[in-house]
PyMOL Python script that loads the backbone (N, CA, C, O; Angstrom):
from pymol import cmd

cmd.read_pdbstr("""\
ATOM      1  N   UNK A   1      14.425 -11.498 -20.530  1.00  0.00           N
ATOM      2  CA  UNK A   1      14.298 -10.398 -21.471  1.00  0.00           C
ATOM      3  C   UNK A   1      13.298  -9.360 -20.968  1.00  0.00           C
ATOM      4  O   UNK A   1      13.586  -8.202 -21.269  1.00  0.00           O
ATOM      5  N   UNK A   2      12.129  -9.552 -20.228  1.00  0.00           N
ATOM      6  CA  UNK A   2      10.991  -8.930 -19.922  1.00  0.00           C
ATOM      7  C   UNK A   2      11.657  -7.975 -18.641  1.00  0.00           C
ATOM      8  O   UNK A   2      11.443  -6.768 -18.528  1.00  0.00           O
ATOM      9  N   UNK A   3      12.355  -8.641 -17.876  1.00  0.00           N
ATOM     10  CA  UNK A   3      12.805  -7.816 -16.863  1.00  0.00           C
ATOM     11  C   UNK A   3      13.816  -6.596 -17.380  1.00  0.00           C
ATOM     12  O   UNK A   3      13.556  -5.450 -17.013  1.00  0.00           O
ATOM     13  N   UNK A   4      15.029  -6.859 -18.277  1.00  0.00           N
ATOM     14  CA  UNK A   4      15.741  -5.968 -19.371  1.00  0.00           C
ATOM     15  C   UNK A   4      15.162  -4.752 -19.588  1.00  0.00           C
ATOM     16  O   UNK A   4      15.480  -3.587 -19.351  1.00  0.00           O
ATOM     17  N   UNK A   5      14.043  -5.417 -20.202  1.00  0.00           N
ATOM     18  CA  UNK A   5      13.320  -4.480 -21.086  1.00  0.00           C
ATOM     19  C   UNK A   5      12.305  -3.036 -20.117  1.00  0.00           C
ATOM     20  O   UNK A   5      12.167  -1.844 -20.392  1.00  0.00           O
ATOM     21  N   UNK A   6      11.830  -3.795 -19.076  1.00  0.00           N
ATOM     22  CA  UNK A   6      11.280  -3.351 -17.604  1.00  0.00           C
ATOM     23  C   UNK A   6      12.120  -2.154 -17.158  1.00  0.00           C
ATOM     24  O   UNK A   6      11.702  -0.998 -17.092  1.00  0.00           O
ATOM     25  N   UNK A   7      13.541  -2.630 -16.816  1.00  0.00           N
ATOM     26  CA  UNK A   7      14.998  -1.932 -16.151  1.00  0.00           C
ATOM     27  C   UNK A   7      14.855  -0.704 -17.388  1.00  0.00           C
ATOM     28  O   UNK A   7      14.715   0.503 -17.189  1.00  0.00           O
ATOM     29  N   UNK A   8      14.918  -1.259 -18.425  1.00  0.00           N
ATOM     30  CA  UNK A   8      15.986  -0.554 -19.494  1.00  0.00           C
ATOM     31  C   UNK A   8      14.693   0.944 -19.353  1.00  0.00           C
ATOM     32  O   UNK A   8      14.990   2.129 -19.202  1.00  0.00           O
ATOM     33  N   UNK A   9      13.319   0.362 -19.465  1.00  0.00           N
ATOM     34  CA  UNK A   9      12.034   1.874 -19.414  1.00  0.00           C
ATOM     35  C   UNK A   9      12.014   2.569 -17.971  1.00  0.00           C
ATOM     36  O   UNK A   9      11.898   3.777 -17.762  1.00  0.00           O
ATOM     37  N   UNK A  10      12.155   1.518 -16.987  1.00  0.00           N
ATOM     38  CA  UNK A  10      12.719   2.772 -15.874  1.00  0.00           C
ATOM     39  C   UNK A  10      13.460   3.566 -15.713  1.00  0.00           C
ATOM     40  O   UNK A  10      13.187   4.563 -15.045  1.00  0.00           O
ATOM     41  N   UNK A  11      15.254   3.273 -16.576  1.00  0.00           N
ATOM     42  CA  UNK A  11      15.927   3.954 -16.094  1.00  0.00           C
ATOM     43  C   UNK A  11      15.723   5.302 -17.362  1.00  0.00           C
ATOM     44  O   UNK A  11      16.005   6.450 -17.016  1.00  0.00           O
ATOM     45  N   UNK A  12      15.397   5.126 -18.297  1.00  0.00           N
ATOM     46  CA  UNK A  12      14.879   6.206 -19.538  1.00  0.00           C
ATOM     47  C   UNK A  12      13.671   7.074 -18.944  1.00  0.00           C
ATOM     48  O   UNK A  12      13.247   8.057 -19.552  1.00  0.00           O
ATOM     49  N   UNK A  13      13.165   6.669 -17.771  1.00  0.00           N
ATOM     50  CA  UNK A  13      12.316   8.082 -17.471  1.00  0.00           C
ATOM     51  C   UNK A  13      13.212   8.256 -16.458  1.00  0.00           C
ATOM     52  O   UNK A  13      12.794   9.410 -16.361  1.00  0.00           O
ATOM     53  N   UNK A  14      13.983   8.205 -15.679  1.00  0.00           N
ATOM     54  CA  UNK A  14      14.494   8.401 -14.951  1.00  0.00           C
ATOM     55  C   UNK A  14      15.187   9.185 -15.759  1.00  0.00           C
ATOM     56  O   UNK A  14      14.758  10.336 -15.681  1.00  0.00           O
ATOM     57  N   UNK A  15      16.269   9.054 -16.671  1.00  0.00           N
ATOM     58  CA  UNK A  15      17.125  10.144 -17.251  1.00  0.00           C
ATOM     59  C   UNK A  15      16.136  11.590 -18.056  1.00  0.00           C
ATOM     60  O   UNK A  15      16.608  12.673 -18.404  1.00  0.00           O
ATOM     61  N   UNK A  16      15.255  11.311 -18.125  1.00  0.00           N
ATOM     62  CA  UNK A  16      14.338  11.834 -19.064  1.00  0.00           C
ATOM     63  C   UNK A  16      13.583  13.175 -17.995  1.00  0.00           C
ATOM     64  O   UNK A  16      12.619  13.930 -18.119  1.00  0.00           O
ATOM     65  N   UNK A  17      14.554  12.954 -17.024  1.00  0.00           N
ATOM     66  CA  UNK A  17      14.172  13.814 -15.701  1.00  0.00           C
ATOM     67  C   UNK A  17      12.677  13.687 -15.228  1.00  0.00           C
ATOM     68  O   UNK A  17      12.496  12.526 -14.861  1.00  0.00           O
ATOM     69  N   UNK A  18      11.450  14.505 -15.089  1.00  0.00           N
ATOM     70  CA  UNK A  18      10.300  14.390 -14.701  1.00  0.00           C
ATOM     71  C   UNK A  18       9.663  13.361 -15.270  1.00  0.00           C
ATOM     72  O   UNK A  18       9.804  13.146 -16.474  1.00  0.00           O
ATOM     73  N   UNK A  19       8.658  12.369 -14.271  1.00  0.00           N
ATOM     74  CA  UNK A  19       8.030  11.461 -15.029  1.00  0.00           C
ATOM     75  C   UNK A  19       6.632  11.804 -15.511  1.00  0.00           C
ATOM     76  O   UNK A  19       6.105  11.350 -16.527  1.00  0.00           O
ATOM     77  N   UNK A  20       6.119  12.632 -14.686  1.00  0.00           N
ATOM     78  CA  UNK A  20       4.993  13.229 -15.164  1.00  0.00           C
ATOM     79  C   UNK A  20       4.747  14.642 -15.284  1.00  0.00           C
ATOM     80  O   UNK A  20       5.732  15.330 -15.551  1.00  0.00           O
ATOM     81  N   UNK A  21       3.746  15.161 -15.157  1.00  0.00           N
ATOM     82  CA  UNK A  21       3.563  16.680 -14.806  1.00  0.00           C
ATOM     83  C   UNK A  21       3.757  16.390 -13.241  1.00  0.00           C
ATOM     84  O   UNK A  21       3.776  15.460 -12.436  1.00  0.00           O
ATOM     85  N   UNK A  22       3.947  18.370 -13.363  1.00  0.00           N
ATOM     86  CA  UNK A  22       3.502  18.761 -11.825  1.00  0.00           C
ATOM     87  C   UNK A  22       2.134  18.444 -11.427  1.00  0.00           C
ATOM     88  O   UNK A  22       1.225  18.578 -12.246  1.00  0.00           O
ATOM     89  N   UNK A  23       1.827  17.885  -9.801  1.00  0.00           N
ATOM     90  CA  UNK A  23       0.063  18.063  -9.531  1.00  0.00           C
ATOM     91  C   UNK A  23       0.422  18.598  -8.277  1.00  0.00           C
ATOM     92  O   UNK A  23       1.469  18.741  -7.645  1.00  0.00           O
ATOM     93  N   UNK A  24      -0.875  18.868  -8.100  1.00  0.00           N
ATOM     94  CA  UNK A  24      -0.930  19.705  -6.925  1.00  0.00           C
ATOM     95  C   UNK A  24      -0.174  19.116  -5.671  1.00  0.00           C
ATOM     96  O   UNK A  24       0.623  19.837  -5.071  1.00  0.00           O
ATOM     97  N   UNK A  25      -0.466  17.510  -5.167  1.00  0.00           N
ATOM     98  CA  UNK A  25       0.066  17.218  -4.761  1.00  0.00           C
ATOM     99  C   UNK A  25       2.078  17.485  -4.253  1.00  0.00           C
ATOM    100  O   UNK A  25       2.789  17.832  -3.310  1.00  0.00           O
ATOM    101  N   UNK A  26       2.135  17.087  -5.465  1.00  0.00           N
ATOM    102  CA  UNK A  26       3.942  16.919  -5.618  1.00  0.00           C
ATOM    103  C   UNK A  26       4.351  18.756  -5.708  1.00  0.00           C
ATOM    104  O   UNK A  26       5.551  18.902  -5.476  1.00  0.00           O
ATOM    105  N   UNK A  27       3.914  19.575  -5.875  1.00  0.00           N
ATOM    106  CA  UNK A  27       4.286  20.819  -5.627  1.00  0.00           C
ATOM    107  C   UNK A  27       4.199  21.317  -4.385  1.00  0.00           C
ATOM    108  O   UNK A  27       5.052  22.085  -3.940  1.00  0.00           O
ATOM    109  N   UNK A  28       3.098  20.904  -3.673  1.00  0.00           N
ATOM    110  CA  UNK A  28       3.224  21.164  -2.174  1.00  0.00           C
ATOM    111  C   UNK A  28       4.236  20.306  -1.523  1.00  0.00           C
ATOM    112  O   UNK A  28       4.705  20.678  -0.448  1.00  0.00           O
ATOM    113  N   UNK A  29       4.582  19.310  -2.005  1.00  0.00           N
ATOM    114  CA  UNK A  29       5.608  18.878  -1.333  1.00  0.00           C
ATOM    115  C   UNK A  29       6.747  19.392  -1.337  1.00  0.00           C
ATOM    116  O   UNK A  29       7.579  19.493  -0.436  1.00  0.00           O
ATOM    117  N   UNK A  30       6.759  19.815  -2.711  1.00  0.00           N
ATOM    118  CA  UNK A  30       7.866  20.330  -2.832  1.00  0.00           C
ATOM    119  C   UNK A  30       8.463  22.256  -3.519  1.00  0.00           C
ATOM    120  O   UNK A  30       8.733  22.727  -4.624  1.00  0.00           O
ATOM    121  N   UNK A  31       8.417  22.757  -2.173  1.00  0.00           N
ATOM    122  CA  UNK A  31       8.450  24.257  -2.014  1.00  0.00           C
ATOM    123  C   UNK A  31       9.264  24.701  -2.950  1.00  0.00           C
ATOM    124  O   UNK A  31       8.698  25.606  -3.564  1.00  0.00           O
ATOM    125  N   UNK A  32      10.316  24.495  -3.348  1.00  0.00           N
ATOM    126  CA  UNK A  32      11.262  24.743  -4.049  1.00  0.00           C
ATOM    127  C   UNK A  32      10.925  24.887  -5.673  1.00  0.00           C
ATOM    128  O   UNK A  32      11.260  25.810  -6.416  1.00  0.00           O
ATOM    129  N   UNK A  33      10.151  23.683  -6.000  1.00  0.00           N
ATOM    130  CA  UNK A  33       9.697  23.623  -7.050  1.00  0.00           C
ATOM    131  C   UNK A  33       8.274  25.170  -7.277  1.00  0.00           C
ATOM    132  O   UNK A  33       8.151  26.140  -8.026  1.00  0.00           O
ATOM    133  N   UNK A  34       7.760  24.769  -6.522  1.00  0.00           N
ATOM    134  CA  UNK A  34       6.979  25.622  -6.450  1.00  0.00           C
ATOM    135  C   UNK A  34       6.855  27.233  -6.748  1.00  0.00           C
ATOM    136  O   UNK A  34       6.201  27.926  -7.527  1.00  0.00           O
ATOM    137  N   UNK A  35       8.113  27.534  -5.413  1.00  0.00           N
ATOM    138  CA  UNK A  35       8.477  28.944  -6.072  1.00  0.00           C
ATOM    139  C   UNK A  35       8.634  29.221  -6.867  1.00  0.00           C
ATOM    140  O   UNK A  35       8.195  30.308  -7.242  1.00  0.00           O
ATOM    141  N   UNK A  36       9.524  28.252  -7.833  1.00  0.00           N
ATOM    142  CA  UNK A  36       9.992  28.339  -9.381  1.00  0.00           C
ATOM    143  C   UNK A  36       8.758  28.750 -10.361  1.00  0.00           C
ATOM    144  O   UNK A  36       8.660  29.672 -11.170  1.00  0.00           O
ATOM    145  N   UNK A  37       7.886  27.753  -9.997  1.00  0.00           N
ATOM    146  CA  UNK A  37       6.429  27.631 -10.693  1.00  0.00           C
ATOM    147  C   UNK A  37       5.803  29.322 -10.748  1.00  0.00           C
ATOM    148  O   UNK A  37       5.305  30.003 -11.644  1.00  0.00           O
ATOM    149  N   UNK A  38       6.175  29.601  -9.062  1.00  0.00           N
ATOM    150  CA  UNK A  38       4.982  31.092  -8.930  1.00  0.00           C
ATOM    151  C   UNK A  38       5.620  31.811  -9.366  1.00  0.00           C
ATOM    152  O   UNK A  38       4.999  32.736  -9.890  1.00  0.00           O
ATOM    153  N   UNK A  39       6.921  31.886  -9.442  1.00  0.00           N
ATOM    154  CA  UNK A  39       7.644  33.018 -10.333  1.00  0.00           C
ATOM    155  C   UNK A  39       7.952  32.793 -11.950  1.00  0.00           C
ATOM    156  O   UNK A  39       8.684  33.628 -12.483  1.00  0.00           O
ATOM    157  N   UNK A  40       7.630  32.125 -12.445  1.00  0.00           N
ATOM    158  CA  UNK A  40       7.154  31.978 -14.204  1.00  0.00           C
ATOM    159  C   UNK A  40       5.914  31.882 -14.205  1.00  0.00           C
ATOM    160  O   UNK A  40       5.357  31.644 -15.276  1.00  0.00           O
ATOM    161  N   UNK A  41       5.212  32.025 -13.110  1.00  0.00           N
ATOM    162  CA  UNK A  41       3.785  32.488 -13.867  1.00  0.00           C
ATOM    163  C   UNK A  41       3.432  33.848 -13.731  1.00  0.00           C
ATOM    164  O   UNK A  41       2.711  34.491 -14.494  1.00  0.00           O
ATOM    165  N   UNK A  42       4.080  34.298 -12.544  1.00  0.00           N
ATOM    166  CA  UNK A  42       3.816  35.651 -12.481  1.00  0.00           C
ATOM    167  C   UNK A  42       4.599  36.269 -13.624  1.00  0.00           C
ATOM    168  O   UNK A  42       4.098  37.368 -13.862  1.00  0.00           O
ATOM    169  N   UNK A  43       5.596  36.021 -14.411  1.00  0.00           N
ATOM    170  CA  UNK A  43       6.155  36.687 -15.636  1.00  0.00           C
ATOM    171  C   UNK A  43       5.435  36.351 -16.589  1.00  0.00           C
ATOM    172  O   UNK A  43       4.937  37.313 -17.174  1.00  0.00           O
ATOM    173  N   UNK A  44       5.155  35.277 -17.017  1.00  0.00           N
ATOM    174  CA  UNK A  44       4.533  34.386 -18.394  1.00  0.00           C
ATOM    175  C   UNK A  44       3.962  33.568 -18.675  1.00  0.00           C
ATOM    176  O   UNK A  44       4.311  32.605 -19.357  1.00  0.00           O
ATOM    177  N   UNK A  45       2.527  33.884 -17.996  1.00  0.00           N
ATOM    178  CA  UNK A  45       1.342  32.818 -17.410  1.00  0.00           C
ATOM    179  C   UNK A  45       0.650  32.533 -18.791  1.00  0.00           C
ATOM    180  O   UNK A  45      -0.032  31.515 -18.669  1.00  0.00           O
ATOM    181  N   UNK A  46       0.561  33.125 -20.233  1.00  0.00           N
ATOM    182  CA  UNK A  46       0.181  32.817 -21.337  1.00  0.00           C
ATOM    183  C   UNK A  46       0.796  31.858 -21.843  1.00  0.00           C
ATOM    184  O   UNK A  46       0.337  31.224 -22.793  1.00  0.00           O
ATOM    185  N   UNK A  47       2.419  31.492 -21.052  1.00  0.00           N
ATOM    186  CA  UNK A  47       3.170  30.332 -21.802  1.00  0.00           C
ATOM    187  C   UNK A  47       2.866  29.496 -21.375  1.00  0.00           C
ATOM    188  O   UNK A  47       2.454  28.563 -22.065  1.00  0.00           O
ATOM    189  N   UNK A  48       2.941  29.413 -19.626  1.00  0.00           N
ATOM    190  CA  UNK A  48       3.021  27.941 -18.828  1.00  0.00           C
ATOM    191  C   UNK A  48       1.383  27.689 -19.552  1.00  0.00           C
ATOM    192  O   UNK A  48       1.130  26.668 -20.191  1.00  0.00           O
ATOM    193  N   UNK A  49       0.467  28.683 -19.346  1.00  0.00           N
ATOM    194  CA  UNK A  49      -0.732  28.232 -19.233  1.00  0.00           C
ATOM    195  C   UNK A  49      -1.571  27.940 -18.130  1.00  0.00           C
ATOM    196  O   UNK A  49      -0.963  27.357 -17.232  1.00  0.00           O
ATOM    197  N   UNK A  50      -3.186  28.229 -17.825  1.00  0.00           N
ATOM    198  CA  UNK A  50      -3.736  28.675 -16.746  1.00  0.00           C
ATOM    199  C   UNK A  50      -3.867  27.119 -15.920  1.00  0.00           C
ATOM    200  O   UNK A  50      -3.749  27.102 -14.695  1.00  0.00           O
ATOM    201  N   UNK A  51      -4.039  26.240 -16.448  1.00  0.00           N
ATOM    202  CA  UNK A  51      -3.815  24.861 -16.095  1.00  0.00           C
ATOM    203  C   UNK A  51      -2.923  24.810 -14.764  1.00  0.00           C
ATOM    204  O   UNK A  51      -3.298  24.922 -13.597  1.00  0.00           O
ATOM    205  N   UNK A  52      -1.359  24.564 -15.386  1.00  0.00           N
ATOM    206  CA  UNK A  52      -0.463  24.724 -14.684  1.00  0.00           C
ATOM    207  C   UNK A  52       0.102  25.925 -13.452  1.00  0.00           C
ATOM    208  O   UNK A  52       1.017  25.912 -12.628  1.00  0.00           O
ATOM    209  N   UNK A  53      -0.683  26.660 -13.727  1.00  0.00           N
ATOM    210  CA  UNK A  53      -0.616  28.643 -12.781  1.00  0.00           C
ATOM    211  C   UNK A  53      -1.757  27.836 -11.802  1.00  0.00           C
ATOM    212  O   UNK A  53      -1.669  27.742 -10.578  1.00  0.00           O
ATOM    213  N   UNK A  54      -2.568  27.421 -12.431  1.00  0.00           N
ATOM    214  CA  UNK A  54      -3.769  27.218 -11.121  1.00  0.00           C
ATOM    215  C   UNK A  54      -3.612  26.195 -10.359  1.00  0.00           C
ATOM    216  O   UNK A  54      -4.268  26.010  -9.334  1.00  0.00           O
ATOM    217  N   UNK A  55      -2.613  25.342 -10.848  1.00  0.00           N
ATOM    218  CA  UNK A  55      -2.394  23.919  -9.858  1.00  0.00           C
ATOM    219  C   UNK A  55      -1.378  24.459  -9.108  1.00  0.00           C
ATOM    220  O   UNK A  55      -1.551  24.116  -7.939  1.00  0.00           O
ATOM    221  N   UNK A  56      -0.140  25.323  -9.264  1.00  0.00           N
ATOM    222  CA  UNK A  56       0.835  26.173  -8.366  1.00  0.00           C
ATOM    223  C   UNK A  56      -0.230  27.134  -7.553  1.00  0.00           C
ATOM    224  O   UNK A  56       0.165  27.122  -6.387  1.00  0.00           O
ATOM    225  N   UNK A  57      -1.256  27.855  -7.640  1.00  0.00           N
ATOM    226  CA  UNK A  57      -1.900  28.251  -7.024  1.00  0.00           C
ATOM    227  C   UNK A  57      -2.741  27.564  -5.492  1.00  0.00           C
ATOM    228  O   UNK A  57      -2.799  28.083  -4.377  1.00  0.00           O
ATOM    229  N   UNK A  58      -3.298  26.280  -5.948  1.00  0.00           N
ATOM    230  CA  UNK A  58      -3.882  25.579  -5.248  1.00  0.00           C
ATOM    231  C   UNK A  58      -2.799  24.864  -4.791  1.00  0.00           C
ATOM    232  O   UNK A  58      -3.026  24.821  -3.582  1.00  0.00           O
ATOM    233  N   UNK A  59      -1.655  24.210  -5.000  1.00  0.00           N
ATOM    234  CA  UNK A  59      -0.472  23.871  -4.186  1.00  0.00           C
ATOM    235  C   UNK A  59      -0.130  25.047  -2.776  1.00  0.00           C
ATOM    236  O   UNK A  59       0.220  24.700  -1.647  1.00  0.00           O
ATOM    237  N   UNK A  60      -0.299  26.122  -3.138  1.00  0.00           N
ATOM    238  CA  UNK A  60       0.008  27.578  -2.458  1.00  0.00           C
ATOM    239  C   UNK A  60      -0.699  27.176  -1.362  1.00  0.00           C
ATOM    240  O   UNK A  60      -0.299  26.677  -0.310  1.00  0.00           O
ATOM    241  N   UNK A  61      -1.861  27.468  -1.756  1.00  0.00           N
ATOM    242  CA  UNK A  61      -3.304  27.160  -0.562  1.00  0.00           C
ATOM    243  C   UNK A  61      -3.153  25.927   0.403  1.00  0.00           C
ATOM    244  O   UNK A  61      -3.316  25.871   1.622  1.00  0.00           O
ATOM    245  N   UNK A  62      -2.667  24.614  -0.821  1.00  0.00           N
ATOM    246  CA  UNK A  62      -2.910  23.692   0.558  1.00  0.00           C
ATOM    247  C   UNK A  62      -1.298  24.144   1.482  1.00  0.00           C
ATOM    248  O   UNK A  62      -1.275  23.529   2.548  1.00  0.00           O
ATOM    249  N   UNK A  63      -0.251  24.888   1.319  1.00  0.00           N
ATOM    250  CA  UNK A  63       0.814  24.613   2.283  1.00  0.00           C
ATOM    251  C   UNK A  63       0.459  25.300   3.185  1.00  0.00           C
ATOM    252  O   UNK A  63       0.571  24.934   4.355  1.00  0.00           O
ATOM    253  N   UNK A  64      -0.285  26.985   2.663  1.00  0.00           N
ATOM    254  CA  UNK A  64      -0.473  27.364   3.582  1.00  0.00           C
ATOM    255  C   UNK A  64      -1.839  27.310   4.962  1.00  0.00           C
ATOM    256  O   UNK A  64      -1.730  27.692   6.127  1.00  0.00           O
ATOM    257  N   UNK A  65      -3.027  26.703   4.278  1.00  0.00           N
ATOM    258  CA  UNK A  65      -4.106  26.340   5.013  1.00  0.00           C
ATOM    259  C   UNK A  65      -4.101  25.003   5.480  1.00  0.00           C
ATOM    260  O   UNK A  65      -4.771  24.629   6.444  1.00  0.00           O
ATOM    261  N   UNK A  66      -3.494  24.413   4.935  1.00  0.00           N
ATOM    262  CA  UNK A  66      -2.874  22.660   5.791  1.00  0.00           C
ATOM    263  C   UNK A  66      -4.149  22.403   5.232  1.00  0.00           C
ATOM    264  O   UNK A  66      -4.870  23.018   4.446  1.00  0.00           O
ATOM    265  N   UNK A  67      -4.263  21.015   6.026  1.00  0.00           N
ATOM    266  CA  UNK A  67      -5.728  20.005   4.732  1.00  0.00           C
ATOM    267  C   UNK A  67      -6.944  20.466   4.791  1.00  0.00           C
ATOM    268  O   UNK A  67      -7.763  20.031   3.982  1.00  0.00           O
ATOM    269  N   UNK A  68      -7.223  21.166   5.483  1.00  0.00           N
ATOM    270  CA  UNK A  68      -8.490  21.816   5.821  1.00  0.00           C
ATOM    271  C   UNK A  68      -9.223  21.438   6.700  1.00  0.00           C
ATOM    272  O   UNK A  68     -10.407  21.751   6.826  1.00  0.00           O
ATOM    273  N   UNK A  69      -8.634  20.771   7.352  1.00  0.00           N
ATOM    274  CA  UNK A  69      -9.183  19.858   9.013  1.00  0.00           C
ATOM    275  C   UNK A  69      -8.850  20.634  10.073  1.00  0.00           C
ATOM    276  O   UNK A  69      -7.848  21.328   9.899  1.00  0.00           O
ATOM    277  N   UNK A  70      -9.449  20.729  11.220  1.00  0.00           N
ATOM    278  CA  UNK A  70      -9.352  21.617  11.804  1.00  0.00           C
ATOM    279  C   UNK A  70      -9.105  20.824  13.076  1.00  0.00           C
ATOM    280  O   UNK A  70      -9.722  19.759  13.057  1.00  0.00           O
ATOM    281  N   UNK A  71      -8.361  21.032  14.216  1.00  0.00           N
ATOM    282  CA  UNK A  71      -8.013  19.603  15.537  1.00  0.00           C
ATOM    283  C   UNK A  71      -9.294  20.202  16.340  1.00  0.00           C
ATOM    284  O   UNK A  71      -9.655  19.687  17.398  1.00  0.00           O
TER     285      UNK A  71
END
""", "prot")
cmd.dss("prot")
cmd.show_as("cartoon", "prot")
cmd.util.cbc("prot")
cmd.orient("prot")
């Protein structure tokens, strides 16, 4: 039953599309998402909220400055 029940809450976030928020992380990974992000905030940054604008921001930074290590 425990395993059922296990299956049955994975596959409900799974349909439930995103499991969490965006973080900075998972937006730099993923560019696509991202753009999406910088272009609804640049229209309607009072909706998303400065939270979410500033973690697409700092996603921005790390793709384009890489980790900040230098070879």
């Amino acid at each position: 039953m425990k395993k059922t029940t296990s299956a049955l809450f994975a596959l409900i976030l799974v349909a439930c599309g995103r499991a969490g928020p965006d973080t900075v992380e998972s937006l730099a990974a993923n560019p696509e998402r991202l753009s999406e992000l910088r272009q609804q905030c640049k229209m309607d940054r009072a909706r998303l909220g400065d939270e979410l604008c500033n973690r697409a921001a700092e996603a921005t930074n790390r793709r384009f400055f890489g980790d900040g290590k230098t070879p």
